[in-house]
N, C-alpha and C positions, 0 to 999 in steps of 0.2 A: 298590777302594772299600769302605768300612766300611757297616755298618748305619746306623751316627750320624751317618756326614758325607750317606749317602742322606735321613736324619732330617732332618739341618738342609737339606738342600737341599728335600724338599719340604713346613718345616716342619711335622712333625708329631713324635707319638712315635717312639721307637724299637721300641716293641711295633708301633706301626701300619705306620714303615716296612718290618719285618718281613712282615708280614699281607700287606703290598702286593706285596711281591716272591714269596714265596712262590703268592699267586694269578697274578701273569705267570708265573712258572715253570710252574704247574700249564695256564694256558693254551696254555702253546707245547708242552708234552707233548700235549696233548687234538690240538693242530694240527699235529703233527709224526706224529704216528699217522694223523690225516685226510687229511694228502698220503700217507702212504707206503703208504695202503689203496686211493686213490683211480690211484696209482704203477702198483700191480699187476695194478690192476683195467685201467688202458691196456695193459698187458705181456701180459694175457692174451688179450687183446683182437685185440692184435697179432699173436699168436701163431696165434691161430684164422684168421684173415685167413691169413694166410701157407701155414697148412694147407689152406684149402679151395682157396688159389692152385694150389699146387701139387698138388691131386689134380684139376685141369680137364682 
């Protein structure tokens, strides 16, 4: 899908439907970052757990 035909579908520019896409982009990096901080933050989590299991 072109910029133009995103243009015409939600008429507007072609500069805007630029601006447009480029901010979902930028939000699904911001949220893609947020699961995979909040990922590791259960992984270590898990880990400790497991550690203090095993030293009972």
């Amino acid at each position: 899908m072109s910029y133009q035909e995103i243009a015409d579908d939600l008429k507007c520019s072609k500069s805007s439907a630029w601006r447009i896409i480029n901010e979902i982009r930028h939000k699904n990096q911001m949220a893609r970052k947020k699961l995979e901080q909040m990922a590791q933050m259960v992984v270590a989590q898990q880990m400790t757990q497991m550690t203090q299991m095993t030293q009972m």
